[in-house]
C-alpha positions in Angstrom: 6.3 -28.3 -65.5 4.1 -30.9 -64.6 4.9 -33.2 -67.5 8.4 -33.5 -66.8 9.7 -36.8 -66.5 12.7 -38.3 -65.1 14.8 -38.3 -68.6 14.2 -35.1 -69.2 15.5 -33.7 -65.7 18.4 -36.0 -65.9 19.1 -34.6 -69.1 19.0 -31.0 -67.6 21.0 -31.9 -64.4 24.0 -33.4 -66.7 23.7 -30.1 -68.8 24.1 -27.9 -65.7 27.0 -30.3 -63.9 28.6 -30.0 -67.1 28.2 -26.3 -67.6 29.1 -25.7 -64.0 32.1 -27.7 -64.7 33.4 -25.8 -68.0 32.7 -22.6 -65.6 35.1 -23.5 -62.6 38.0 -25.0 -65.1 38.1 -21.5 -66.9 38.4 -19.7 -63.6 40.8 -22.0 -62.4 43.0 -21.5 -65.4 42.3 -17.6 -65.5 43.8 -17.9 -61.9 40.7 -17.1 -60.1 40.4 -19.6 -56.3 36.9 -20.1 -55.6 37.6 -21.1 -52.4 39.4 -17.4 -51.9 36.2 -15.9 -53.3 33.9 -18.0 -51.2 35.6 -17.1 -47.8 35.3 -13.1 -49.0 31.8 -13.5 -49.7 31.3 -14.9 -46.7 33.6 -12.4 -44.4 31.4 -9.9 -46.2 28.1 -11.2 -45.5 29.7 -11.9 -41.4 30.4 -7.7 -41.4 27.2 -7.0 -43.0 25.4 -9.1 -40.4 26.6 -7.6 -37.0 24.1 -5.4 -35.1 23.9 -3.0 -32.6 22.4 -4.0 -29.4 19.0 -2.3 -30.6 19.1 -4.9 -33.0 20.1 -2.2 -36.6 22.7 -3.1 -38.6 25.8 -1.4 -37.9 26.8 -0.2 -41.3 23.3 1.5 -41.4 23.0 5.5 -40.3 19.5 5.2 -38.8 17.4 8.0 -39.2 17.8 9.4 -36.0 21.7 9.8 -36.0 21.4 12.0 -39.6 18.3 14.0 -38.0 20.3 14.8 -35.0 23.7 15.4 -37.1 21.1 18.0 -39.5 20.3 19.5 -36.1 23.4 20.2 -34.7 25.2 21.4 -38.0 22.1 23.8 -38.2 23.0 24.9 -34.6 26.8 25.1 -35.0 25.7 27.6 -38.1 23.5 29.7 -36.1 26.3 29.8 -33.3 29.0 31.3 -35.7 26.6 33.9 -37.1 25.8 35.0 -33.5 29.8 34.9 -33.0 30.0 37.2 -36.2 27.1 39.8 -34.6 28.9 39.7 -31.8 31.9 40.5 -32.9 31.0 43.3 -35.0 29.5 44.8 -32.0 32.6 44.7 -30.1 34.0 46.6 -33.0 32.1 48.9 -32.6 31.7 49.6 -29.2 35.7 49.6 -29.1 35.5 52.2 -32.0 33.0 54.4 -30.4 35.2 54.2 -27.4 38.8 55.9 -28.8 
């Protein structure tokens, strides 16, 4: 990479403008606007970017949030079982009863 001289990364330069160039006229008449593409790129990198005052992404869960969402679906499960016992006993008692 050292050797290079100034011909040779002329030659490379025209190659790429050229390239470049076939690229965008062959979007342009497949219909595709760069400029379009470019402003969704960069409303998607602008959404991706916004954080919470923390300083964490807003699209991210953080750890925390899932752990306490785990605990409290646990919780909510252990709650109806002890609604189940609880109505079976009420059954019963209201059977023993007649």
């Amino acid at each position: 990479m050292n050797n290079l001289d100034l011909t040779t990364v002329s030659t490379v330069a025209l190659i790429a403008v050229l390239v470049i160039d076939r690229i965008v006229g062959m979007l342009k008449t497949r219909g595709i606007d760069l400029r379009r593409m470019a402003k969704q790129l960069q409303d998607l990198h602008e959404w991706h970017d916004i954080r919470d005052p923390d300083g964490v992404f807003k699209w991210m869960v953080r750890q925390s949030l899932e752990k306490a969402i785990t605990d409290l679906q646990i919780t909510l499960a252990d709650i109806m079982k002890l609604g189940e016992k609880l109505d079976r006993r009420l059954e019963r008692i209201e059977n023993e009863n007649k």
